[in-house]
PyMOL Python script that loads the backbone (N, CA, C, O; Angstrom):
from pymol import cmd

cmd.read_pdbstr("""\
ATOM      1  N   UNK A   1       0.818  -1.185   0.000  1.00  0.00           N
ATOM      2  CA  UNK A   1       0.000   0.000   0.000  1.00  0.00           C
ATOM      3  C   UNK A   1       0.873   1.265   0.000  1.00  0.00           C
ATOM      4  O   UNK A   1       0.698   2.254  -0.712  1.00  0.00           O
ATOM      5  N   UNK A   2       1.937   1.059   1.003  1.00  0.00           N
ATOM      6  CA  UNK A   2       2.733   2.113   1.233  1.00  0.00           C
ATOM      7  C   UNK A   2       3.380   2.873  -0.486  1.00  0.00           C
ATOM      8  O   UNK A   2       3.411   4.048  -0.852  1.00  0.00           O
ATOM      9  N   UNK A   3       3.940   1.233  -1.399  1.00  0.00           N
ATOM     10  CA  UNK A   3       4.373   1.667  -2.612  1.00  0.00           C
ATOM     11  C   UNK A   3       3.436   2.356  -3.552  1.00  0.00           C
ATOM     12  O   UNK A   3       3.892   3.178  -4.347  1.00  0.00           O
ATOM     13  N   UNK A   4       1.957   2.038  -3.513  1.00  0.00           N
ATOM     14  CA  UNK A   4       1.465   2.375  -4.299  1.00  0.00           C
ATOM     15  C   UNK A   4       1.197   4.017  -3.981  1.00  0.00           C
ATOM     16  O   UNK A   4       1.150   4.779  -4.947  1.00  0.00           O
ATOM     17  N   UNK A   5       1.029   4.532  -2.651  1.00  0.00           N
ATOM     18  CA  UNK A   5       1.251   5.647  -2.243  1.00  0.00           C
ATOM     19  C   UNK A   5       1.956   6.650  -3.153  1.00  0.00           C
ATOM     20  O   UNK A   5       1.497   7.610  -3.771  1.00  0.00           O
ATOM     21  N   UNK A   6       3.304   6.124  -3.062  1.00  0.00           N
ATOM     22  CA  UNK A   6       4.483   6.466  -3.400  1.00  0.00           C
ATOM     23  C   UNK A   6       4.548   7.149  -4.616  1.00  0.00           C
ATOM     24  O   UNK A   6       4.868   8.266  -5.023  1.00  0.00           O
ATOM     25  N   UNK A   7       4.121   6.056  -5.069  1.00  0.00           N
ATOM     26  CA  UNK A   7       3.966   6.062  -6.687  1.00  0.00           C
ATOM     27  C   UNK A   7       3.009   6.706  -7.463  1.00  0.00           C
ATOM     28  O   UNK A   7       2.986   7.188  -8.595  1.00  0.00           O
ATOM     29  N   UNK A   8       2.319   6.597  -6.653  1.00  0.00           N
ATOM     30  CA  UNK A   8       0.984   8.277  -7.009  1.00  0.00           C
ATOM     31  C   UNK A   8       1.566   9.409  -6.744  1.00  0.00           C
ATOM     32  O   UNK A   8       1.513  10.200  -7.685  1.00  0.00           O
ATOM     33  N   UNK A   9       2.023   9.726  -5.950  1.00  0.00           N
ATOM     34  CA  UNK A   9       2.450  11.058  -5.000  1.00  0.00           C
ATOM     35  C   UNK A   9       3.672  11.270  -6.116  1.00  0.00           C
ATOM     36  O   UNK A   9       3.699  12.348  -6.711  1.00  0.00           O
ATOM     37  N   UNK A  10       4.591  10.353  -6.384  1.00  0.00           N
ATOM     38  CA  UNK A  10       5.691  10.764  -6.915  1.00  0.00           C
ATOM     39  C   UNK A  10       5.346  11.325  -8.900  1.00  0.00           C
ATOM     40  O   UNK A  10       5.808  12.267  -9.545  1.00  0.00           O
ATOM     41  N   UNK A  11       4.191  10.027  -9.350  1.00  0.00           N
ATOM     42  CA  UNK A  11       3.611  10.741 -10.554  1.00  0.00           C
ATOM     43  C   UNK A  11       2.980  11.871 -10.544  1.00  0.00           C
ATOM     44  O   UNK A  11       2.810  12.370 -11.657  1.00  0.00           O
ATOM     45  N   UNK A  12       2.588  12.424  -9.673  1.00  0.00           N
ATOM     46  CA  UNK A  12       1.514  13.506  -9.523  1.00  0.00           C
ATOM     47  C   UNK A  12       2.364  14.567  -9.447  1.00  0.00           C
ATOM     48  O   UNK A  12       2.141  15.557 -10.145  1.00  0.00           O
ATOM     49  N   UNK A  13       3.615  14.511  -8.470  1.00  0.00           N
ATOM     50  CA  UNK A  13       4.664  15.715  -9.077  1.00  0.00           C
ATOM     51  C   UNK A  13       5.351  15.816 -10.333  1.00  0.00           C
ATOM     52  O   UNK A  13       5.609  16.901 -10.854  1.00  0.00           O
ATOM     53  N   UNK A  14       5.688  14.565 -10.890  1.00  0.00           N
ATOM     54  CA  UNK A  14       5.950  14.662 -12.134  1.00  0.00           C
ATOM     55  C   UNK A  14       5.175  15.101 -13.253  1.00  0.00           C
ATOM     56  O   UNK A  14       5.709  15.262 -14.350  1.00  0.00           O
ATOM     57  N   UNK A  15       3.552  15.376 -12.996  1.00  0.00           N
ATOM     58  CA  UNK A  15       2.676  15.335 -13.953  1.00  0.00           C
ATOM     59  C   UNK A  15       2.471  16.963 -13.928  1.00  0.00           C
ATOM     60  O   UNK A  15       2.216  17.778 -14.814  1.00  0.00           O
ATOM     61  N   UNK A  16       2.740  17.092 -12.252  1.00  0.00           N
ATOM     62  CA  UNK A  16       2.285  18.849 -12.637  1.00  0.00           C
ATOM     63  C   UNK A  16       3.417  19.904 -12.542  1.00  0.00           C
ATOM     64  O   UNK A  16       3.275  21.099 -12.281  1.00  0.00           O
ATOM     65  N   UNK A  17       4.899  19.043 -12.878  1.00  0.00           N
ATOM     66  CA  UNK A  17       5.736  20.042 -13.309  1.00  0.00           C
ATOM     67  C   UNK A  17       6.099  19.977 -14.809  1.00  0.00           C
ATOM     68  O   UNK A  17       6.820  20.887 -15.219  1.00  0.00           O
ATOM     69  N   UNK A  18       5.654  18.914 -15.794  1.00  0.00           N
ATOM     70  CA  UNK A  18       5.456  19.195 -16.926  1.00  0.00           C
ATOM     71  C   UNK A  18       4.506  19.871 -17.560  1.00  0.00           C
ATOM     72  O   UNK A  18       4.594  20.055 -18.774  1.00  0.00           O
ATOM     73  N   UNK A  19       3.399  20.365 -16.790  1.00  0.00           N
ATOM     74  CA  UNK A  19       2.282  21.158 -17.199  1.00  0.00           C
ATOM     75  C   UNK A  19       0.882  20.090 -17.995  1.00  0.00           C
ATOM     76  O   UNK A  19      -0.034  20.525 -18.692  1.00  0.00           O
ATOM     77  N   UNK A  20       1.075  18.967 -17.688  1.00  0.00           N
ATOM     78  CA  UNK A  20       0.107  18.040 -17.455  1.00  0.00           C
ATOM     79  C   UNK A  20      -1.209  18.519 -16.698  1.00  0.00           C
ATOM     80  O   UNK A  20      -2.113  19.161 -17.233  1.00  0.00           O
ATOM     81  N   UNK A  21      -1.178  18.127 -15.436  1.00  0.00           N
ATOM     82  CA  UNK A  21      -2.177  18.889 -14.738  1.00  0.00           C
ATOM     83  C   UNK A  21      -2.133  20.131 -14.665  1.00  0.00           C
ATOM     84  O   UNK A  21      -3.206  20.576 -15.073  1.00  0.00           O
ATOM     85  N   UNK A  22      -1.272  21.131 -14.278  1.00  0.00           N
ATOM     86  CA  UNK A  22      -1.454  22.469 -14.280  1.00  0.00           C
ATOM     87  C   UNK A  22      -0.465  23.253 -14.961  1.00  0.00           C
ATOM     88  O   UNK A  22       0.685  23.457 -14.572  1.00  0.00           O
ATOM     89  N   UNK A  23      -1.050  23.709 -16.095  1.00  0.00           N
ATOM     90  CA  UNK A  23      -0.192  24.177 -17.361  1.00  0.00           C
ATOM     91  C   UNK A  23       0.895  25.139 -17.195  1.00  0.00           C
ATOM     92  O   UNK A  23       0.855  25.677 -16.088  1.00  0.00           O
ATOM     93  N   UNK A  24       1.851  25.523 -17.945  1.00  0.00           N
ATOM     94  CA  UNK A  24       3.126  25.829 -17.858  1.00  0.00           C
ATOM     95  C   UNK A  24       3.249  27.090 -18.322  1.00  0.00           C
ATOM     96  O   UNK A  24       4.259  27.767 -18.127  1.00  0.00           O
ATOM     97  N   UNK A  25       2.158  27.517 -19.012  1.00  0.00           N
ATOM     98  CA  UNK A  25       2.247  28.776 -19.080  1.00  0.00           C
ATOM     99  C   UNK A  25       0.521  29.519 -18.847  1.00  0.00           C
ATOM    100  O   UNK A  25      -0.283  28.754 -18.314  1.00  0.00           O
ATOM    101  N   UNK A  26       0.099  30.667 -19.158  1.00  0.00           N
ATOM    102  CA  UNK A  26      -1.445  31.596 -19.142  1.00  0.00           C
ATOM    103  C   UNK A  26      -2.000  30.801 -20.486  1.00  0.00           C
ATOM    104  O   UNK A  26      -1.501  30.387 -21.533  1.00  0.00           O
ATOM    105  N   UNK A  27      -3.546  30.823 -19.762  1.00  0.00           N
ATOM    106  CA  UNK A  27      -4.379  30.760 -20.557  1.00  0.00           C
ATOM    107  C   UNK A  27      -4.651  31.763 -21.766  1.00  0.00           C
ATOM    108  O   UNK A  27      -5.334  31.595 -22.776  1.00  0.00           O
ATOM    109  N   UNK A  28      -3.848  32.937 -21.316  1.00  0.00           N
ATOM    110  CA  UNK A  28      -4.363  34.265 -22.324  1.00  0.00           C
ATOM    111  C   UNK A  28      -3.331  34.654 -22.974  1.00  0.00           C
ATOM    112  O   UNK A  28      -2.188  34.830 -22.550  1.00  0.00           O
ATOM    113  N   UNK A  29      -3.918  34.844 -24.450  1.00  0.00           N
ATOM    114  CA  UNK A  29      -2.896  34.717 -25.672  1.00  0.00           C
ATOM    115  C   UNK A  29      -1.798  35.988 -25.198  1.00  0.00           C
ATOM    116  O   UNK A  29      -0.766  35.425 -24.832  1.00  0.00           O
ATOM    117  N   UNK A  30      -1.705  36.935 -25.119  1.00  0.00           N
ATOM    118  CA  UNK A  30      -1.524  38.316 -24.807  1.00  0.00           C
ATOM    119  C   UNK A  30      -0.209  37.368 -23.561  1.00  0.00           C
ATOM    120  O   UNK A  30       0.855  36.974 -24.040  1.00  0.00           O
ATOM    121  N   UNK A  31      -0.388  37.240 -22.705  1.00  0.00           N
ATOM    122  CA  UNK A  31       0.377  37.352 -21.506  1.00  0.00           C
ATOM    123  C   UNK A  31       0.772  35.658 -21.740  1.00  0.00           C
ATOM    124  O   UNK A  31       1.768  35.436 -21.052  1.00  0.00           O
ATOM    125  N   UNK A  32       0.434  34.687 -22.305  1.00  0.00           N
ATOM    126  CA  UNK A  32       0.936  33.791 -22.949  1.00  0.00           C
ATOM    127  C   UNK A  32       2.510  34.077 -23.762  1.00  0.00           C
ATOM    128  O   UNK A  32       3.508  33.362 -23.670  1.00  0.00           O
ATOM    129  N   UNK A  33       2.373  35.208 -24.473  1.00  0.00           N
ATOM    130  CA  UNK A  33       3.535  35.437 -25.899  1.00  0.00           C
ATOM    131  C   UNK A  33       4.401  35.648 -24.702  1.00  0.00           C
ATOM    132  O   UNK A  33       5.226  34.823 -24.309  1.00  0.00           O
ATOM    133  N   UNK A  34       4.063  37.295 -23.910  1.00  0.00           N
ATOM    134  CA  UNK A  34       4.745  37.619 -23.078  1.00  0.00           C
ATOM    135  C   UNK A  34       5.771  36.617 -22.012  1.00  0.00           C
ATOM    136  O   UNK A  34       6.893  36.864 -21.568  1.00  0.00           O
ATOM    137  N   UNK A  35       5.175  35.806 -21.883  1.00  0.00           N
ATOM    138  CA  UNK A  35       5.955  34.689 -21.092  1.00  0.00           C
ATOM    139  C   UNK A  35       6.878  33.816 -21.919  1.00  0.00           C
ATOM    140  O   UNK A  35       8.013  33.558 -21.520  1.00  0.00           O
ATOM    141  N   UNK A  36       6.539  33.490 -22.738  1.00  0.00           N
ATOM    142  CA  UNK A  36       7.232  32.390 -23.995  1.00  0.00           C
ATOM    143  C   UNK A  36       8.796  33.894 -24.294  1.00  0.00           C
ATOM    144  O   UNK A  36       9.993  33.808 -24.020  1.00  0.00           O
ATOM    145  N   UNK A  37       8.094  34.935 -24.856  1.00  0.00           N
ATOM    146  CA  UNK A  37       8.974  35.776 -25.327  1.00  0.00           C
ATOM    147  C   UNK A  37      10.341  35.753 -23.907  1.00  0.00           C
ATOM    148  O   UNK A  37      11.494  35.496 -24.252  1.00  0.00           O
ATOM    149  N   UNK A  38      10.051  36.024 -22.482  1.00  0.00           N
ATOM    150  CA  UNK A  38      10.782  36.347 -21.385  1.00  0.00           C
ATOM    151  C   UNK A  38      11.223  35.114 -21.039  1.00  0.00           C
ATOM    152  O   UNK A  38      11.997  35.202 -20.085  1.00  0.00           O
ATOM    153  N   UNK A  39      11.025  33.777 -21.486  1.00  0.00           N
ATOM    154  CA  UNK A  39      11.804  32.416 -21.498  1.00  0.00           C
ATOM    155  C   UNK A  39      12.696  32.640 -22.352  1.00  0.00           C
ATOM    156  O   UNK A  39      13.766  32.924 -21.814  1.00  0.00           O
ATOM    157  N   UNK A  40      12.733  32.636 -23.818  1.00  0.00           N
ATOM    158  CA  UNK A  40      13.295  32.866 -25.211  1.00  0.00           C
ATOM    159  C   UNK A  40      14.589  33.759 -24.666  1.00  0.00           C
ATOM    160  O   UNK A  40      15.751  33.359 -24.731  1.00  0.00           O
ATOM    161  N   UNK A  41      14.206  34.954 -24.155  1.00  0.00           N
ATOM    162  CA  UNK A  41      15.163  35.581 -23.709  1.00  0.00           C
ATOM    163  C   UNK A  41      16.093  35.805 -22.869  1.00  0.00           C
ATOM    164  O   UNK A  41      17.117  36.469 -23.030  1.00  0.00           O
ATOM    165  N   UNK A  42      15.721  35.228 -21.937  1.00  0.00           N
ATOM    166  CA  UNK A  42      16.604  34.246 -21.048  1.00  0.00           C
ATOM    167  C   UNK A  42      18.103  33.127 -21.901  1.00  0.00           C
ATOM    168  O   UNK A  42      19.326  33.265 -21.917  1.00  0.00           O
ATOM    169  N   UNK A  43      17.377  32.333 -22.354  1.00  0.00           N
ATOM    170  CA  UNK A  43      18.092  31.455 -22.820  1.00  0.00           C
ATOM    171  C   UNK A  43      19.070  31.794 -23.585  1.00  0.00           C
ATOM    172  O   UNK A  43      20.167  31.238 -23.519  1.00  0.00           O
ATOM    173  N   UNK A  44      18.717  33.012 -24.630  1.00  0.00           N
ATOM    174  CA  UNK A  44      19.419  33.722 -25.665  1.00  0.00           C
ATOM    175  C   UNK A  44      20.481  34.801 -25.085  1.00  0.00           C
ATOM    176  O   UNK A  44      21.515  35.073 -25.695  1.00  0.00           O
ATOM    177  N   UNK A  45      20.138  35.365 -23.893  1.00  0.00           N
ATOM    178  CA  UNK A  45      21.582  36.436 -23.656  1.00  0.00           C
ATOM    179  C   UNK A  45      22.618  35.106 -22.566  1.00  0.00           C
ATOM    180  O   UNK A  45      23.518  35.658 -21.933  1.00  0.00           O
ATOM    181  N   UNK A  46      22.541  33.779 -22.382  1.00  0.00           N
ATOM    182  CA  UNK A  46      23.497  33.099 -21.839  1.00  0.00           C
ATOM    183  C   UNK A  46      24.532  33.485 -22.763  1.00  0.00           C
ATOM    184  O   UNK A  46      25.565  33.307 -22.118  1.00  0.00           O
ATOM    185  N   UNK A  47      24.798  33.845 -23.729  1.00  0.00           N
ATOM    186  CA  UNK A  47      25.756  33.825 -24.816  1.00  0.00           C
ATOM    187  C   UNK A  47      26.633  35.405 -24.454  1.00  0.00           C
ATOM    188  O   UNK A  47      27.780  35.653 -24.083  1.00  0.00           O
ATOM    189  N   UNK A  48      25.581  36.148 -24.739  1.00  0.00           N
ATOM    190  CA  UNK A  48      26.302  37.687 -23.828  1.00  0.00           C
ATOM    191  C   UNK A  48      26.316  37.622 -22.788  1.00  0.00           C
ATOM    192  O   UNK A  48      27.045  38.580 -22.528  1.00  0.00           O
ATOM    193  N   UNK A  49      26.082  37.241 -21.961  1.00  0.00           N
ATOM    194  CA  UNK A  49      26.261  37.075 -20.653  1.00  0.00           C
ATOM    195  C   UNK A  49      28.353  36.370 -20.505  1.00  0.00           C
ATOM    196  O   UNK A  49      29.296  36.833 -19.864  1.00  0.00           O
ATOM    197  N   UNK A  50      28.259  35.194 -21.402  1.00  0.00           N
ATOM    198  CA  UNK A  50      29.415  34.582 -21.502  1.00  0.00           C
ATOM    199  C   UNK A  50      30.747  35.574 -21.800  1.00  0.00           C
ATOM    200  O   UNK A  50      31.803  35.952 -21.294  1.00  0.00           O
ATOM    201  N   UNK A  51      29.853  35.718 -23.075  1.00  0.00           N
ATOM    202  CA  UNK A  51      31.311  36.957 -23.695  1.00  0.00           C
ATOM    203  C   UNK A  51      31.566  37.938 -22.373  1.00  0.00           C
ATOM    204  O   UNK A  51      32.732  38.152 -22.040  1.00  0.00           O
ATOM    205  N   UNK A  52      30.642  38.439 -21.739  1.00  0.00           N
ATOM    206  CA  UNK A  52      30.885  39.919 -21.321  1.00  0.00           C
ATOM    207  C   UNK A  52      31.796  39.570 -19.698  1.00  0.00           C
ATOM    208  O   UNK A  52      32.522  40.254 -18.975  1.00  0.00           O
ATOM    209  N   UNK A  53      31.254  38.065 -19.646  1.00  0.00           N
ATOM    210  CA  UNK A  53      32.209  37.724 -18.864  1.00  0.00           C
ATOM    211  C   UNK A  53      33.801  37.431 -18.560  1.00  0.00           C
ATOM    212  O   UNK A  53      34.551  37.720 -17.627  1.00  0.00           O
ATOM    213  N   UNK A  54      33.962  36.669 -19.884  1.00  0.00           N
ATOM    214  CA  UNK A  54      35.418  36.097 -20.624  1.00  0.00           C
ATOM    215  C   UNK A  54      36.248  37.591 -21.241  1.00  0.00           C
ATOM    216  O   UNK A  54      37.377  37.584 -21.732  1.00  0.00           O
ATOM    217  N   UNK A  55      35.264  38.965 -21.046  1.00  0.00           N
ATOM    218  CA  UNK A  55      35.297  39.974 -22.168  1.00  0.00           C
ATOM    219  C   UNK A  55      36.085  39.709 -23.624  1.00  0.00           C
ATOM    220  O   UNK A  55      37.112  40.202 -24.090  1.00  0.00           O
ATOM    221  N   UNK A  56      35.419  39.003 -23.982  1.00  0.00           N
ATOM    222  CA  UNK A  56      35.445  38.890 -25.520  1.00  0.00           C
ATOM    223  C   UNK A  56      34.391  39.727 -26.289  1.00  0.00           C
ATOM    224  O   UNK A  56      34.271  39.511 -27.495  1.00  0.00           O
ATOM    225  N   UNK A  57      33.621  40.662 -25.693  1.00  0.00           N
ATOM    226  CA  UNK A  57      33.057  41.375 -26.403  1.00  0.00           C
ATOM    227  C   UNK A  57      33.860  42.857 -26.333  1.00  0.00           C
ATOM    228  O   UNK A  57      33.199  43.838 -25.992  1.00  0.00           O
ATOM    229  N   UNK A  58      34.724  42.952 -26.529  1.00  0.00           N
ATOM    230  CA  UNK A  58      35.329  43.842 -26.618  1.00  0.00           C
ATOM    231  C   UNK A  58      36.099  44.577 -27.878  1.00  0.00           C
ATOM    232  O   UNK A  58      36.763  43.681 -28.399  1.00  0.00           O
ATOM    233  N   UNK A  59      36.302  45.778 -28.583  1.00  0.00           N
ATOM    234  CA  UNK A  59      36.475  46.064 -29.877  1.00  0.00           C
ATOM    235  C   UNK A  59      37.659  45.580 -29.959  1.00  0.00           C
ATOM    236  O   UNK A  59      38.402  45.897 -29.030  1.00  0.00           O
ATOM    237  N   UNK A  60      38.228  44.699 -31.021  1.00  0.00           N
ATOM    238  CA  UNK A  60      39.916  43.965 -31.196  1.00  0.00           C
ATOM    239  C   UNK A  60      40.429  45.557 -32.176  1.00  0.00           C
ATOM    240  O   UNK A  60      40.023  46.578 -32.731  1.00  0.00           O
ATOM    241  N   UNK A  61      41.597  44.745 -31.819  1.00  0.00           N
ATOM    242  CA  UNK A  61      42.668  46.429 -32.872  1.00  0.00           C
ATOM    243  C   UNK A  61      42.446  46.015 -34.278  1.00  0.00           C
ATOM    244  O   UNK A  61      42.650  46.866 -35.143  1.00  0.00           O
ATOM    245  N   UNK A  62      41.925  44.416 -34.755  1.00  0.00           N
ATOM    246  CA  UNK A  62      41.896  44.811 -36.169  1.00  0.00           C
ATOM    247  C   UNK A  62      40.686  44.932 -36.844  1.00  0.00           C
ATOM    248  O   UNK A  62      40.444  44.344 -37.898  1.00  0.00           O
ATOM    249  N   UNK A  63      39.514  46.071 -35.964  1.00  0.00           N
ATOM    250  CA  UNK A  63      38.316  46.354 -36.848  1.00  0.00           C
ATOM    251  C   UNK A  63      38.668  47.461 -37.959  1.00  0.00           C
ATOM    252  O   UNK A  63      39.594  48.255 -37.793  1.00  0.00           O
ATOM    253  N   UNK A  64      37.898  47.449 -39.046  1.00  0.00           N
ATOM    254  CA  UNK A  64      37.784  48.476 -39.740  1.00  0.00           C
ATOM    255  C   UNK A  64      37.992  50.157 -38.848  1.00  0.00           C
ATOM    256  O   UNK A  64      38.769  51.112 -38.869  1.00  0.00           O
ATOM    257  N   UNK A  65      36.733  49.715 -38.117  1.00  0.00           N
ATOM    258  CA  UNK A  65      36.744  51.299 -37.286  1.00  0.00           C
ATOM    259  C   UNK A  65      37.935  51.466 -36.251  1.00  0.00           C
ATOM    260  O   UNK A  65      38.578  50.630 -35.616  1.00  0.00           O
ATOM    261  N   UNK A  66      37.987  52.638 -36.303  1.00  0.00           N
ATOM    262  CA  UNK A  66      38.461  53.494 -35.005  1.00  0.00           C
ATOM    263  C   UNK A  66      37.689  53.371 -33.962  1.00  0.00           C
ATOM    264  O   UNK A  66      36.472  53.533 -33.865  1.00  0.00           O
ATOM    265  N   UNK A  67      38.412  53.095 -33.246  1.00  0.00           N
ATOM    266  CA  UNK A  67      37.495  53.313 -31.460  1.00  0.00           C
ATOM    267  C   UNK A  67      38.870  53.811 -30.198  1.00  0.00           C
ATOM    268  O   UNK A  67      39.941  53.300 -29.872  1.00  0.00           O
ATOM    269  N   UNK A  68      38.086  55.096 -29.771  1.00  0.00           N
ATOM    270  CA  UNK A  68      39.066  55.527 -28.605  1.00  0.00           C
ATOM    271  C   UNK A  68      38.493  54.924 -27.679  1.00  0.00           C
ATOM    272  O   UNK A  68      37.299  54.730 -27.448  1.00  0.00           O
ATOM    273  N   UNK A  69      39.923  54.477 -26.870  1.00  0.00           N
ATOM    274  CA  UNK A  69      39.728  53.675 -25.971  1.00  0.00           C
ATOM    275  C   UNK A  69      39.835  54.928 -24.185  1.00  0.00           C
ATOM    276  O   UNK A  69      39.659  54.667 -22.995  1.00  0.00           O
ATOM    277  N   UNK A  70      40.141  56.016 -24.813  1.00  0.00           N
ATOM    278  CA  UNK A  70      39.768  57.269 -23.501  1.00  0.00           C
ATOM    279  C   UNK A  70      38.825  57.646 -23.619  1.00  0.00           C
ATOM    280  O   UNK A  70      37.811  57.260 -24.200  1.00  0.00           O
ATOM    281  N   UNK A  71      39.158  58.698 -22.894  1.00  0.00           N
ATOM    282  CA  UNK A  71      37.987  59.940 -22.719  1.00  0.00           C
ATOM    283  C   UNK A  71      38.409  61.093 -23.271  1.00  0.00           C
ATOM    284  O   UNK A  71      39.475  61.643 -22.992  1.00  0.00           O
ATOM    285  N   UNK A  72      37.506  61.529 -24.145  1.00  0.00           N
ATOM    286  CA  UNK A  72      37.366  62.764 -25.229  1.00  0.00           C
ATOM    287  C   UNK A  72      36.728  63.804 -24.857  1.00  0.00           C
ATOM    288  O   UNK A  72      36.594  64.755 -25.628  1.00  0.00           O
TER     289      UNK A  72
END
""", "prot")
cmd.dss("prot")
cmd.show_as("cartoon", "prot")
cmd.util.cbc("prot")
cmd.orient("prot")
């Protein structure tokens, strides 16, 4: 009895953190995008986030442009 317990309790968290039983994002289209969009974006600045860490986003000496590296 105890396992079968278990085994409910343990599917039932598994069911409602995939959005099975209780969905993963709004019912409403509007604040739906909004959420999908603020996931999306998340995921996408890990990359600037990286560079700006490693600073590899930084201007190299062999761009086309000029860039002062003082104050003007």
């Amino acid at each position: 009895m105890r396992k079968l317990f278990l085994g409910l309790a343990f599917g039932m968290m598994i069911a409602a953190t995939s959005g099975c039983i209780l969905p993963a994002y709004s019912g409403d289209p509007t604040r739906r995008t909004q959420e999908l969009i603020y996931t999306s974006e998340n995921l996408r600045a890990i990359n600037d986030e990286w560079e700006r860490f490693w600073f590899l986003d930084q201007p190299t000496h062999c761009t086309p442009y000029r860039t002062h590296g003082g104050i003007i």
